[in-house]
MARDODREN-86703 format. One record per residue (C-alpha): residue in one letter; y, z, x. Coordinates in nm, 4 decimals. Last residue first. Layout:
N
R/res/Y/Z/X
R/A/Y/Z/X
...
END
This chain:
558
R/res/Y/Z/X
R/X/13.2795/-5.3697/2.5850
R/X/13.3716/-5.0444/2.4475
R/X/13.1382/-4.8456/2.6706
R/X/13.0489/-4.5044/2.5862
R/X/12.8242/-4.5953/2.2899
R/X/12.6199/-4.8516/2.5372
R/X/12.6159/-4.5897/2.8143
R/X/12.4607/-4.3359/2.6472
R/X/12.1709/-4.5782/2.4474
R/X/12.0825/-4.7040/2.7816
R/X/12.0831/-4.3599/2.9554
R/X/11.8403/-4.2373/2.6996
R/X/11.9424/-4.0813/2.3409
R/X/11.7120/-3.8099/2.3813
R/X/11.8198/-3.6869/2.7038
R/X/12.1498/-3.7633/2.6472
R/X/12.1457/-3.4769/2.3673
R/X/11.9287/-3.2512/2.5700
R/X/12.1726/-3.2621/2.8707
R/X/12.4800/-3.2073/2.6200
R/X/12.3027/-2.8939/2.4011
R/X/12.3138/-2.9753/2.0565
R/X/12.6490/-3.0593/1.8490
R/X/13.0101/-3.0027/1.8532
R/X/13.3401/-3.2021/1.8382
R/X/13.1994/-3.4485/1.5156
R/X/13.1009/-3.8271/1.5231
R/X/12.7520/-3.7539/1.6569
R/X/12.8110/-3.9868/2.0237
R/X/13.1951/-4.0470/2.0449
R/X/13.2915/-3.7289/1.9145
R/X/13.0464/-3.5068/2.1508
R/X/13.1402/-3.6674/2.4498
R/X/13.5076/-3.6406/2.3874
R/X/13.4256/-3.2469/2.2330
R/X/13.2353/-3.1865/2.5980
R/X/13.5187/-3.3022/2.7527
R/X/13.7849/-3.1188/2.5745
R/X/13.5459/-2.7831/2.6733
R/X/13.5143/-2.8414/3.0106
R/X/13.9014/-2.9067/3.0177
R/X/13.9167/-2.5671/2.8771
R/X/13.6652/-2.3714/3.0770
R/X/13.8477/-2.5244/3.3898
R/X/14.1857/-2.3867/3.2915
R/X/14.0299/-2.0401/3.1997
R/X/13.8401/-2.0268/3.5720
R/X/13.5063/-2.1051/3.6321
R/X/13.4185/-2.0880/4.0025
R/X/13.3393/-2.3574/4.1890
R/X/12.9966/-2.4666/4.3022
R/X/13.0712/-2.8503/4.2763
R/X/13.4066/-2.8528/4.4657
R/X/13.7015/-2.8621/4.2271
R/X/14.0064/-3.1744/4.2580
R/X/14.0488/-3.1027/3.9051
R/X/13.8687/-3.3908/3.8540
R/X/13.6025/-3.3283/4.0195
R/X/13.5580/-2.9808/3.8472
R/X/13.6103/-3.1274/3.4509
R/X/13.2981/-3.3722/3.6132
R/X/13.0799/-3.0871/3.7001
R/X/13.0015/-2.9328/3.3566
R/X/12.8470/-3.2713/3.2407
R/X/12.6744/-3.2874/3.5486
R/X/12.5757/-2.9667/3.6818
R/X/12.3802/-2.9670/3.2965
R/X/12.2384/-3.3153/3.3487
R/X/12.0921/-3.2587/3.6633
R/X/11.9596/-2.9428/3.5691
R/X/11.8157/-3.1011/3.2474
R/X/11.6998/-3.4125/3.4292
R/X/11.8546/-3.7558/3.5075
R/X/12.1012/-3.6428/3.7815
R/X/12.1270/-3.9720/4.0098
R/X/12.1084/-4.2346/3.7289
R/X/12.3362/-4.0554/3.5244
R/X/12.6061/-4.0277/3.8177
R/X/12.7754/-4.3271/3.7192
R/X/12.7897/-4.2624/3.3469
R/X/12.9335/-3.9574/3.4077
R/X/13.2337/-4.0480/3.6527
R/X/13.2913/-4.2947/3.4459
R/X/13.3441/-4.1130/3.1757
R/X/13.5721/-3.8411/3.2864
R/X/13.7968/-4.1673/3.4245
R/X/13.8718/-4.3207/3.1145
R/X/13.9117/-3.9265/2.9723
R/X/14.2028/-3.8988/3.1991
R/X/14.3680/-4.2467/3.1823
R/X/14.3544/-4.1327/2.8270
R/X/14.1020/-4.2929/2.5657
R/X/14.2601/-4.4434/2.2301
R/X/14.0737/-4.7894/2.2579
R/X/13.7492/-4.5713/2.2663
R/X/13.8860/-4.3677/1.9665
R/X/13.8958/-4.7354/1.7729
R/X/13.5776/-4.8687/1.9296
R/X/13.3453/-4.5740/1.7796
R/X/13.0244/-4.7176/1.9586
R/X/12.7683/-4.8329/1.7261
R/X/12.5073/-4.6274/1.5357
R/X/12.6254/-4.3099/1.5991
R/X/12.3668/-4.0084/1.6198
R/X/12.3377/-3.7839/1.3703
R/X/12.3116/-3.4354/1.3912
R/X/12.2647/-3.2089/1.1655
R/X/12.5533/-2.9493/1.0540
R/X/12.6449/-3.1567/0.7712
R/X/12.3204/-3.1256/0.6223
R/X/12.2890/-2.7700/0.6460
R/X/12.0460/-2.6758/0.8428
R/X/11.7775/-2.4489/0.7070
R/X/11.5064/-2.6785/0.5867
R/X/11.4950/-2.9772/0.8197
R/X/11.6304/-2.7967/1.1353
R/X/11.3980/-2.5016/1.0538
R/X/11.1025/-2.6502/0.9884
R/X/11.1383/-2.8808/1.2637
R/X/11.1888/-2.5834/1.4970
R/X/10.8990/-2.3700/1.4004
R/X/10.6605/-2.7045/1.4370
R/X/10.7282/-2.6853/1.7585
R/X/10.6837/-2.3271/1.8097
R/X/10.3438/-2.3914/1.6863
R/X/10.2996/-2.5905/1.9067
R/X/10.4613/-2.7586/2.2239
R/X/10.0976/-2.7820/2.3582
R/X/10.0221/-2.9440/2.0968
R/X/10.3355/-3.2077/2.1400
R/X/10.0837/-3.3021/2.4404
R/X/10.0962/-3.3571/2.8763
R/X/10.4207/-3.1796/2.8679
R/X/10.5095/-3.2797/3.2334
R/X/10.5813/-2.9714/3.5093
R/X/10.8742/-3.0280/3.7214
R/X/10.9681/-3.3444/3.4317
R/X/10.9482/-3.0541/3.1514
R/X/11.2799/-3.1778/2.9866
R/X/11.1916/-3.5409/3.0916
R/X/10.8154/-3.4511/2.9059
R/X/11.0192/-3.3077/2.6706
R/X/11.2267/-3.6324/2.5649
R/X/10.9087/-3.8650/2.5737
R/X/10.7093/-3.5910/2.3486
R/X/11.0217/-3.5846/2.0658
R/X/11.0231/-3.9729/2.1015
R/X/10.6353/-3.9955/2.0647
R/X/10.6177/-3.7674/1.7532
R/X/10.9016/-3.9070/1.5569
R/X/11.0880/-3.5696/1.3710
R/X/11.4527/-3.6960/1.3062
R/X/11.4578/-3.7582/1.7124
R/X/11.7793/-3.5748/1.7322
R/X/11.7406/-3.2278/1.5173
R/X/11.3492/-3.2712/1.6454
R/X/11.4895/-3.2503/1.9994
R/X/11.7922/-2.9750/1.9129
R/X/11.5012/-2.7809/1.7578
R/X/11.3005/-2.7603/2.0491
R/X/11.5843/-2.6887/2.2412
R/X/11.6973/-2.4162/2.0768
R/X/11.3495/-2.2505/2.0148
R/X/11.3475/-2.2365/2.4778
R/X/11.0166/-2.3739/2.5425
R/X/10.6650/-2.1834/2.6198
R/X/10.4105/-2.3943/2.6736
R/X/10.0805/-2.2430/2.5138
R/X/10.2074/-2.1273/2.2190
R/X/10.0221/-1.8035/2.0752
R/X/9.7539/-1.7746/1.8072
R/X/9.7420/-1.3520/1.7493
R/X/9.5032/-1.1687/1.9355
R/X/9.3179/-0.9538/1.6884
R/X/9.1179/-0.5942/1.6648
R/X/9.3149/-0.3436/1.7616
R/X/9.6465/-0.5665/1.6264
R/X/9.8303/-0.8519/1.7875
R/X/10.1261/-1.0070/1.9938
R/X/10.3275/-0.8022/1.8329
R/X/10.1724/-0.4093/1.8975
R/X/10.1305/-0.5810/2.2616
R/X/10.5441/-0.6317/2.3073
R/X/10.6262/-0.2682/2.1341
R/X/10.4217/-0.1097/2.3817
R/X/10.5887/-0.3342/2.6729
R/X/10.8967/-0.2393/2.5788
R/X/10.8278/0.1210/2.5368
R/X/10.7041/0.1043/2.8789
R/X/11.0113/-0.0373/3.0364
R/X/10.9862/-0.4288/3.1545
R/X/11.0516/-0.5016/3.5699
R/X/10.6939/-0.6632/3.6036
R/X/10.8178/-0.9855/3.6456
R/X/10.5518/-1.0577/3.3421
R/X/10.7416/-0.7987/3.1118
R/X/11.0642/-0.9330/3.1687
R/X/10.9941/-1.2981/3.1105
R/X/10.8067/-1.1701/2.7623
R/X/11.1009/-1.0009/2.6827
R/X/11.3222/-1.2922/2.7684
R/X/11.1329/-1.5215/2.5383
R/X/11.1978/-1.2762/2.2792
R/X/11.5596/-1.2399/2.3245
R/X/11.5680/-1.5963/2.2983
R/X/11.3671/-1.6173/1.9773
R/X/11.5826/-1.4130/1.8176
R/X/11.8951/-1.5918/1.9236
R/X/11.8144/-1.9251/1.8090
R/X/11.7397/-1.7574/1.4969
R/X/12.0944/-1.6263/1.4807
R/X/12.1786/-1.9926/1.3871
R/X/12.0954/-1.9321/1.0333
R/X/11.7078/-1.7818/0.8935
R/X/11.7791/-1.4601/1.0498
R/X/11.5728/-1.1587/0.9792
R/X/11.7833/-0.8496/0.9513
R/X/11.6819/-0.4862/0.9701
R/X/11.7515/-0.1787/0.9014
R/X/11.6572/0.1248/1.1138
R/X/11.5314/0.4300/0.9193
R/X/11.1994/0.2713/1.0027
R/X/11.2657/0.2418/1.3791
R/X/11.3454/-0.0975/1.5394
R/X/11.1052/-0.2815/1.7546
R/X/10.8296/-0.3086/1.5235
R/X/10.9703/-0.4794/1.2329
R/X/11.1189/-0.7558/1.4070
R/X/10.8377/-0.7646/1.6390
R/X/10.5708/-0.8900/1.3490
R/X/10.7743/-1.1710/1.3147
R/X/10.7717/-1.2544/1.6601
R/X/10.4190/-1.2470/1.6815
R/X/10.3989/-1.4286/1.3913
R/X/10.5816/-1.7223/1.5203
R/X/10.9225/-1.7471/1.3247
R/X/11.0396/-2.0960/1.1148
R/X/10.7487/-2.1159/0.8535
R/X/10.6679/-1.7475/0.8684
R/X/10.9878/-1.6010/0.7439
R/X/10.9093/-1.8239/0.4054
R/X/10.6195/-1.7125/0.3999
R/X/10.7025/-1.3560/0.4391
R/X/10.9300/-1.3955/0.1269
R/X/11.3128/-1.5155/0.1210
R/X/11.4852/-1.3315/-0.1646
R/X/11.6423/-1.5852/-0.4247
R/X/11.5059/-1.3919/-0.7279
R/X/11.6914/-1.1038/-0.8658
R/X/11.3565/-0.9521/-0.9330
R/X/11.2449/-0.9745/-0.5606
R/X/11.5411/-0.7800/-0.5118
R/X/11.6572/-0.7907/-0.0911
R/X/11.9424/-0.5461/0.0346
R/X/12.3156/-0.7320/0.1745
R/X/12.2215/-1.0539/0.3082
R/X/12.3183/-1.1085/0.6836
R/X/12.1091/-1.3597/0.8039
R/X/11.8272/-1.2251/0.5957
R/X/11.8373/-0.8157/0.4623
R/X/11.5643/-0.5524/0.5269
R/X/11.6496/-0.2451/0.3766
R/X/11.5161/0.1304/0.5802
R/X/11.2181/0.2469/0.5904
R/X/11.1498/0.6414/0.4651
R/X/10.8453/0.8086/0.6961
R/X/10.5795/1.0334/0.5350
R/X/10.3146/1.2386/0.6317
R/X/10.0886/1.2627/0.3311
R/X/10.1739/1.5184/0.0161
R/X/9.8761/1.7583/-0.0050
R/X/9.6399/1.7994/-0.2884
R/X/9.5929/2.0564/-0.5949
R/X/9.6571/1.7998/-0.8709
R/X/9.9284/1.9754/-1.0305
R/X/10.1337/2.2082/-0.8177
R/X/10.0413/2.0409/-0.4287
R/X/10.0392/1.6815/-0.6064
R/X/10.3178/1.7893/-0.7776
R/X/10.5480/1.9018/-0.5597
R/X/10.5157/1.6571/-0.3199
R/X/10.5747/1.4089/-0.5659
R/X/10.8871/1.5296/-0.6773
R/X/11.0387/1.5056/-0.3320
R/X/10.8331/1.1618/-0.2303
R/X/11.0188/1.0261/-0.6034
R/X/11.3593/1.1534/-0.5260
R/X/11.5257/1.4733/-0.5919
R/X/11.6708/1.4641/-0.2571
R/X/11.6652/1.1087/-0.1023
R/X/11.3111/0.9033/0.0224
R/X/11.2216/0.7105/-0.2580
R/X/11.5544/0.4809/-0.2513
R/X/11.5425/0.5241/0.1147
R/X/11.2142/0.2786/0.1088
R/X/10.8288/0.4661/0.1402
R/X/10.6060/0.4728/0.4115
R/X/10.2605/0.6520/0.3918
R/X/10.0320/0.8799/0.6073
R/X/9.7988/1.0907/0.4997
R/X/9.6415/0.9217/0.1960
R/X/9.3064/1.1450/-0.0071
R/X/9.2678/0.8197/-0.1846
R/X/9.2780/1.0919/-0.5571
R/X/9.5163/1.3459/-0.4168
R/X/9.7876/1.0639/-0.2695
R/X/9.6566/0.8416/-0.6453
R/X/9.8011/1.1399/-0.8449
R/X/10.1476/1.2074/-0.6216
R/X/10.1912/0.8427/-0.7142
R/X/10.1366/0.8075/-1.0863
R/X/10.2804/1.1680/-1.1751
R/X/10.6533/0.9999/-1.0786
R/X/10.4909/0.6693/-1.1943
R/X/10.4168/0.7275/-1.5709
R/X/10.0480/0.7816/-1.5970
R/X/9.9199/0.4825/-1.7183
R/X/9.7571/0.2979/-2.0744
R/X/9.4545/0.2096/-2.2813
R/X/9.1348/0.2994/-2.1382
R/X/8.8958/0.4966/-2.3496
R/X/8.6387/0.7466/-2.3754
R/X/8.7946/1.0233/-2.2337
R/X/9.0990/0.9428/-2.3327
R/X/9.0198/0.9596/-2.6960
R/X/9.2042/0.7157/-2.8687
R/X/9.5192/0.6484/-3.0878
R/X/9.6898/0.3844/-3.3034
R/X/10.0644/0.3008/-3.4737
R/X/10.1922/-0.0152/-3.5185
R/X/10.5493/-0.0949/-3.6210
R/X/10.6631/-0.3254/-3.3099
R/X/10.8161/-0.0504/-3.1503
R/X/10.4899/0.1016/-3.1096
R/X/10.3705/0.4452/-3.2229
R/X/10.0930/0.6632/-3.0635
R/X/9.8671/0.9063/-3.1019
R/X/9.6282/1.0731/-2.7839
R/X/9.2610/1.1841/-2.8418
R/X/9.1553/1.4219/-2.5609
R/X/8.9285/1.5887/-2.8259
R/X/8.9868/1.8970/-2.7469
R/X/9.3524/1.9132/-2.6506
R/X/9.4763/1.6732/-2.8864
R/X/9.7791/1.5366/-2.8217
R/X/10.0378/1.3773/-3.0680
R/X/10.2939/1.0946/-3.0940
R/X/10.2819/0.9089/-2.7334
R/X/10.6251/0.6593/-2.8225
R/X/10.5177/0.3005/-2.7415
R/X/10.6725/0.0020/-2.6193
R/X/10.4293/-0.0237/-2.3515
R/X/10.3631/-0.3325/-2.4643
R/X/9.9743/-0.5475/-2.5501
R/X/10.1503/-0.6978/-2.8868
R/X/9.8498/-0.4889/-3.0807
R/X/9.6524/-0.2359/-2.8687
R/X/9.9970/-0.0577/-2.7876
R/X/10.0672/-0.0028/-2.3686
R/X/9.9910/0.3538/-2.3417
R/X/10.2351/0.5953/-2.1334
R/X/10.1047/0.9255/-1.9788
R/X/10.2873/1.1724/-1.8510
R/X/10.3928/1.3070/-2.1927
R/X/10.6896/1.4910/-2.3106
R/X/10.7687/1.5864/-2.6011
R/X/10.8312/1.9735/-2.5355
R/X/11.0578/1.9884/-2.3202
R/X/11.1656/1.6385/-2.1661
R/X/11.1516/1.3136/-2.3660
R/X/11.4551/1.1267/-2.3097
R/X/11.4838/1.3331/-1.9251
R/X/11.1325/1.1236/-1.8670
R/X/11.2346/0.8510/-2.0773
R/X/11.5082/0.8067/-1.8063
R/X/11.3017/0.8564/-1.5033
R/X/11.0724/0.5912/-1.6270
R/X/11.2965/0.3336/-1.6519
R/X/11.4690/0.4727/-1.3420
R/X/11.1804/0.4640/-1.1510
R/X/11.1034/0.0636/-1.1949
R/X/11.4311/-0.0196/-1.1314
R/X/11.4641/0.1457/-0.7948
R/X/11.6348/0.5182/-0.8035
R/X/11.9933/0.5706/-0.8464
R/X/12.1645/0.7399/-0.6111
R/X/12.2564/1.1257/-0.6468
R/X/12.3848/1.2841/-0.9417
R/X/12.1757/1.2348/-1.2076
R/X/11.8940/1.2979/-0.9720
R/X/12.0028/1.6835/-0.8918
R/X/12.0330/1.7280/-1.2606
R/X/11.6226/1.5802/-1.3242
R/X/11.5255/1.7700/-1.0155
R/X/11.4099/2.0771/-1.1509
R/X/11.3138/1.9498/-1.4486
R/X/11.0723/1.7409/-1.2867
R/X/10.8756/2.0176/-1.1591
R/X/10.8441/2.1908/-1.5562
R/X/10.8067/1.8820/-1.7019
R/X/10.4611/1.8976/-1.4994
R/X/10.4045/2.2187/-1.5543
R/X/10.4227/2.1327/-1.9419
R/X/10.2014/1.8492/-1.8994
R/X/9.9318/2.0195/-1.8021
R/X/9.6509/1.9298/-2.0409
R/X/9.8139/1.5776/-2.0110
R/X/9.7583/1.5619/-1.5830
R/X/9.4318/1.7083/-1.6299
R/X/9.3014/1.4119/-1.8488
R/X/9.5169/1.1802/-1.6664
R/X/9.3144/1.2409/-1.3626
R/X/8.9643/1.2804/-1.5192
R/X/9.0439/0.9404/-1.6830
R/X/9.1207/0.7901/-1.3292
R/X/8.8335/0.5704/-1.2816
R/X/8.8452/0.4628/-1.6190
R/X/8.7450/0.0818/-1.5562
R/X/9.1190/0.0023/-1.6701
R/X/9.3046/0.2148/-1.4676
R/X/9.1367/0.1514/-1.1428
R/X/9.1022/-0.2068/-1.2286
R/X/9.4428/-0.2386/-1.2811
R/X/9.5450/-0.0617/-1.0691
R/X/9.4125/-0.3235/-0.7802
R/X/9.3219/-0.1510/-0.4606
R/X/9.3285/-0.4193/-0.1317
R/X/9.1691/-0.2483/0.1883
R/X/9.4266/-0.3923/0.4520
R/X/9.4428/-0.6194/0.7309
R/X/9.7483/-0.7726/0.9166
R/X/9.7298/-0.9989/1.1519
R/X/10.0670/-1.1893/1.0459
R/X/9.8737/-1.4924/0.9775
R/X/9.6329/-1.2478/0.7424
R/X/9.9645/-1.0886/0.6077
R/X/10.0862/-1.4382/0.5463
R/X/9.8141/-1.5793/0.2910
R/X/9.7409/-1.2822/0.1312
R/X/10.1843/-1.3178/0.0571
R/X/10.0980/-1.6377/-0.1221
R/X/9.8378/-1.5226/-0.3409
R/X/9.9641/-1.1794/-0.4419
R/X/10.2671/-1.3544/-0.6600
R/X/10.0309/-1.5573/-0.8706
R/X/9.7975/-1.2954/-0.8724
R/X/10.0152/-1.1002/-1.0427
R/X/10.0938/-1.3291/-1.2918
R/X/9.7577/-1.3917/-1.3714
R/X/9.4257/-1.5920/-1.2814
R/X/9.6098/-1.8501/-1.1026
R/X/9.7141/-2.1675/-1.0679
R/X/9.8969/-2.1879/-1.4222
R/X/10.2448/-2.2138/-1.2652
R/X/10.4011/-1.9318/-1.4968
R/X/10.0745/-1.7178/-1.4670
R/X/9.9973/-1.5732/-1.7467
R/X/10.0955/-1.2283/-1.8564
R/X/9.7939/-0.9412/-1.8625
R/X/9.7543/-0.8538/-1.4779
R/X/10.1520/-0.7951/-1.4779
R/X/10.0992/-0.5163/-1.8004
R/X/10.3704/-0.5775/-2.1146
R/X/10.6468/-0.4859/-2.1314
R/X/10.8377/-0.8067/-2.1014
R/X/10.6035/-1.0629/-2.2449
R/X/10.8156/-1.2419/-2.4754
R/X/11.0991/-1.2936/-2.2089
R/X/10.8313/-1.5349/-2.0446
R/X/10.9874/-1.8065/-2.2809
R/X/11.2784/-1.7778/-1.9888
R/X/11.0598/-1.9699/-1.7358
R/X/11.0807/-1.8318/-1.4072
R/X/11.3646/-1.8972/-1.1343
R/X/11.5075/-1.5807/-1.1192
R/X/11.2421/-1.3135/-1.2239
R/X/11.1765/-1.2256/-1.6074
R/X/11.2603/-0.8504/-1.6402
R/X/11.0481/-0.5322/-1.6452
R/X/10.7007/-0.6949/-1.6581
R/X/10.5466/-0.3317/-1.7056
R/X/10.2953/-0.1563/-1.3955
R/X/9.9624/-0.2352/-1.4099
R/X/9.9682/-0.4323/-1.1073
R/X/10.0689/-0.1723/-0.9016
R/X/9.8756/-0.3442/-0.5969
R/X/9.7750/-0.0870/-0.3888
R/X/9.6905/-0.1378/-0.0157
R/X/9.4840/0.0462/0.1650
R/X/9.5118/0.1126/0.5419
R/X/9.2068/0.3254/0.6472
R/X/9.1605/0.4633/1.0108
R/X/8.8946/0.5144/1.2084
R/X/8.9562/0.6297/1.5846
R/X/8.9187/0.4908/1.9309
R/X/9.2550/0.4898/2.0000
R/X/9.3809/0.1578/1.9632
R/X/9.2466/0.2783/1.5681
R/X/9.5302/0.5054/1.5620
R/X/9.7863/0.2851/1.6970
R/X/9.6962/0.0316/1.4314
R/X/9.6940/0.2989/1.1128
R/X/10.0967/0.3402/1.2380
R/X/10.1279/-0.0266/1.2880
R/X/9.9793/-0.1156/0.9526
R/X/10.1603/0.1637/0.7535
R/X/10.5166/0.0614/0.8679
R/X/10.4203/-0.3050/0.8126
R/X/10.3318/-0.2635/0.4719
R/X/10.6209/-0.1228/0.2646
R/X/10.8221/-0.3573/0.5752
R/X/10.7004/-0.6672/0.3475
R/X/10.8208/-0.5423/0.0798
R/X/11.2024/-0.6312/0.2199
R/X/11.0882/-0.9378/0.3557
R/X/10.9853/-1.0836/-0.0211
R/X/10.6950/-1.0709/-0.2750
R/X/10.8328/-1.2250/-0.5262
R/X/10.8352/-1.1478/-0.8671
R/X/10.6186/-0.8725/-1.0195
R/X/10.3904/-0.8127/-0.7242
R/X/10.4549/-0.4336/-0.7795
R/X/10.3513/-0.3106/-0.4296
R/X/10.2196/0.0061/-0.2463
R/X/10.1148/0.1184/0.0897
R/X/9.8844/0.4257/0.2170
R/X/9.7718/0.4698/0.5783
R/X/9.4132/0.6830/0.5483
R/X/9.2914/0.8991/0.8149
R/X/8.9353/1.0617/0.6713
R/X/8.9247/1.4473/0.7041
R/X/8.6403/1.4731/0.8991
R/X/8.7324/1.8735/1.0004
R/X/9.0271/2.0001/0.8198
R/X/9.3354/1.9752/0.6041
R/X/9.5377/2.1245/0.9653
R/X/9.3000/1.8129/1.1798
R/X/9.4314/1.5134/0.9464
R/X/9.7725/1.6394/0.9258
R/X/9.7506/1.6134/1.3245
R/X/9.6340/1.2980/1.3394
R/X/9.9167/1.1584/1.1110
R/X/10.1385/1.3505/1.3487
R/X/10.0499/1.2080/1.5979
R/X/10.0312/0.8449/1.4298
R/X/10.3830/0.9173/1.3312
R/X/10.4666/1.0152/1.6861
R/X/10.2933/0.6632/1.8763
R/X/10.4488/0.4862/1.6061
R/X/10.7880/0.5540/1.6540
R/X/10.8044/0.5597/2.0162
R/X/11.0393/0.7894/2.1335
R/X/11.3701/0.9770/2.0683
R/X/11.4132/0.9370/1.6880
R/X/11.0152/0.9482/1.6207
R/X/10.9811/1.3052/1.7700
R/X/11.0256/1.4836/1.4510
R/X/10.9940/1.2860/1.1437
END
């Protein structure tokens, strides 16, 4: 998209948006388009399918004007493949439509609501609001007979604009699953045998079918199943089936009248699904392709690109139970669609929410660039909500070094802030929240267990009795100036400051290599004879927690 490379992303695709609105002509509605298959999980990666749209339909309504985000749920799309982690009986319904297999927990109404549910839940946390269009009931109540009617009395021009690509798309990537099913008995059926329009057989409910015959005046359609039955109906009187998806989506752009809408790389190549589409909603169902932008994979803490049918892909709730919204919502507004992206759920996270404390710093101090500060209120909340924020703002690595240490107890985890805090006293763990709550989830869910920390029991007499005359004196020196620098700041010049009196250092000198590295045997002494291993949480938190009583009692062999 022209403009969007430079600038602000969403500022130029709602431009643009705008001005696609103005060239089809006056009160054109402005309608943001996204579409999901909840047929496993609905992970990070699908997430960005609505994100893209919401911002874009966002900046548009900052500006005074209407703007329609709808959401399709392609619920009427095949069961391809059992997901990771469900039953394997469900084999028996691949084939058939989502909205007609149960739900493997039995919660819900069907197996698509059983994956819709959840991610409901964290697009309204995440602020986001959309006009929810189920396919099923669009296909099923008939509201697109006229549609499919048109599309099957011109089903030659049809295979006519596919055939064009169908060499091109041998050759370049493959598609998503979903299109290269369809793709395939496309090419299967090309010339003159081929349909648009698939119907899932009245008997075992599949779309195991074979479309037989046509009848032009009658709009009757014939039909074989692999499972031996054959059937028909008129399509103008009945509802039985779909549009396969490469007529599916340039039909619904005509039929929602969408301007705007995202789609992943896999859509976006030559030959692809937004290149076909185009040409037939302009060819076919005399309409205009929207403005489009192709996103780019998301991938956590490294992952290569997310399958919710390969199972194992975190979703947006499981983003949401260690990252703030706000935050959340950042990730995918700070980088550019063609941009991927990775949402850490390892130590990077400790990261993330650094950067995004000093982004807010930077913005207050007034020294923040205007794209910053764009991106900034696009996270914090949409046009028409202020996302819940945490009132005291603590660094996300402290947090979760406290709740690492205090295993979670409410009044040691306050006790240990309020000394953090000491210039300005937590008064109450709510005020700590959610953040707090961020960190907890993370140390208990996403740290490995032999990364935690745990805290010795009794002091470890045998490396005690091993101690240098060196490290003898490195801990006296800090035990007898805990008193005197019981704080963070005290702590911190502390534990760095001994290495320097040793070394015969004043308090303010510089680092140099040799100092880093008796800094860093000391820290590993302190470390091993408090957790048992050469690394843990930040030193002045650690003591912090532990209390000068505790400190002094596993430092002392007597």
């Amino acid at each position: 998209m022209a403009g969007v490379k430079q600038g602000d992303w969403v500022v130029a695709a709602a431009d643009q948006m705008i001005a696609e609105g103005k060239r089809r002509g006056p009160g054109t509605p402005l309608v943001c388009a996204s579409g999901i298959s909840p047929s496993g999980p609905i992970h990070l990666g699908n997430l960005r399918e609505i994100m893209v749209p919401h911002f874009v339909a966002d900046e548009i309504r900052r500006r005074g004007l209407e703007c329609r985000h709808v959401l399709s749920w392609d619920d009427y799309d095949r069961l391809r493949k059992v997901p990771a982690g469900a039953p394997a009986s469900f084999a028996e319904h691949i084939g058939r439509p989502l909205t007609a297999v149960p739900d493997p927990c039995g919660d819900h109404e069907n197996w698509a609501e059983h994956f819709k549910v959840p991610f409901r839940t964290a697009l309204a946390e995440l602020g986001v609001e959309v006009t929810e269009i189920s396919q099923t009931g669009m296909y099923t109540s008939g509201a697109y007979r006229e549609q499919i009617i048109h599309a099957m009395r011109n089903r030659s021009r049809i295979d006519a604009v596919l055939g064009r690509y169908r060499t091109a798309k041998k050759a370049a990537d493959a598609e998503t699953e979903a299109e290269t099913d369809e793709d395939e008995a496309s090419d299967a059926a090309a010339g003159a045998g081929y349909y648009p329009y698939k119907p899932y057989c009245s008997v075992c409910g599949r779309d195991t079918t074979t479309v037989t015959s046509y009848d032009e005046t009658t709009t009757r359609i014939g039909y074989g199943c692999q499972c031996g039955h054959t059937d028909g109906f008129e399509l103008n009187r009945h509802d039985g089936g779909k549009l396969v998806w490469k007529v599916d989506w340039p039909m619904r752009w005509a039929f929602e009248g969408v301007t705007f809408e995202a789609g992943g790389v896999d859509h976006s190549s030559p030959g692809s699904s937004f290149t076909v589409g185009s040409r037939v909603v302009r060819e076919i169902f005399d309409g205009q392709p929207p403005t489009y932008l192709g996103y780019s994979f998301v991938g956590s803490s490294g992952s290569a690109k997310m399958s919710g049918s390969a199972g194992g892909a975190p979703t947006p709730a499981d983003a949401l139970r260690i990252i703030e919204a706000p935050l959340l919502r950042w990730l995918y507004a700070r980088r550019r669609p063609n941009q991927a992206i990775t949402v850490a759920f390892d130590q990077e996270v400790n990261r993330l929410y650094d950067e995004w404390d000093a982004l807010g710093r930077k913005i207050g101090t007034g020294g923040a660039e205007p794209g910053e500060i764009a991106v900034r209120a696009r996270s914090v909340g949409s046009a028409t909500r202020t996302l819940p924020t945490t009132e005291r703002v603590l660094p996300f690595r402290t947090l979760a070094s406290v709740v690492d240490i205090t295993t979670g107890q409410d009044e040691l985890t306050l006790r240990i802030l309020r000394d953090i805090t000491s210039e300005d006293p937590l008064d109450d763990l709510a005020q700590a929240r959610p953040r707090l709550d961020r960190a907890q989830a993370w140390i208990t869910g996403y740290v490995p267990a032999e990364e935690r920390t745990r805290v010795r029991t009794a002091p470890d007499l045998e490396r005690l009795g091993q101690l240098t005359e060196a490290e003898h004196e490195s801990i006296k020196l800090l035990l007898d100036g805990l008193d005197a620098h019981w704080s963070p700041a005290g702590l911190t010049d502390l534990v760095y400051g001994v290495p320097k009196i040793q070394a015969g250092l004043s308090p303010d000198a510089a680092p140099t290599p040799e100092l880093k590295t008796a800094q860093r045997a000391f820290f590993a002494l302190l470390y091993t004879l408090l957790v048992g291993r050469d690394t843990g949480p930040r030193l002045p938190t650690l003591l912090l927690a532990l209390g000068a009583e505790r400190v002094r009692a596993l430092l002392t062999a007597a």
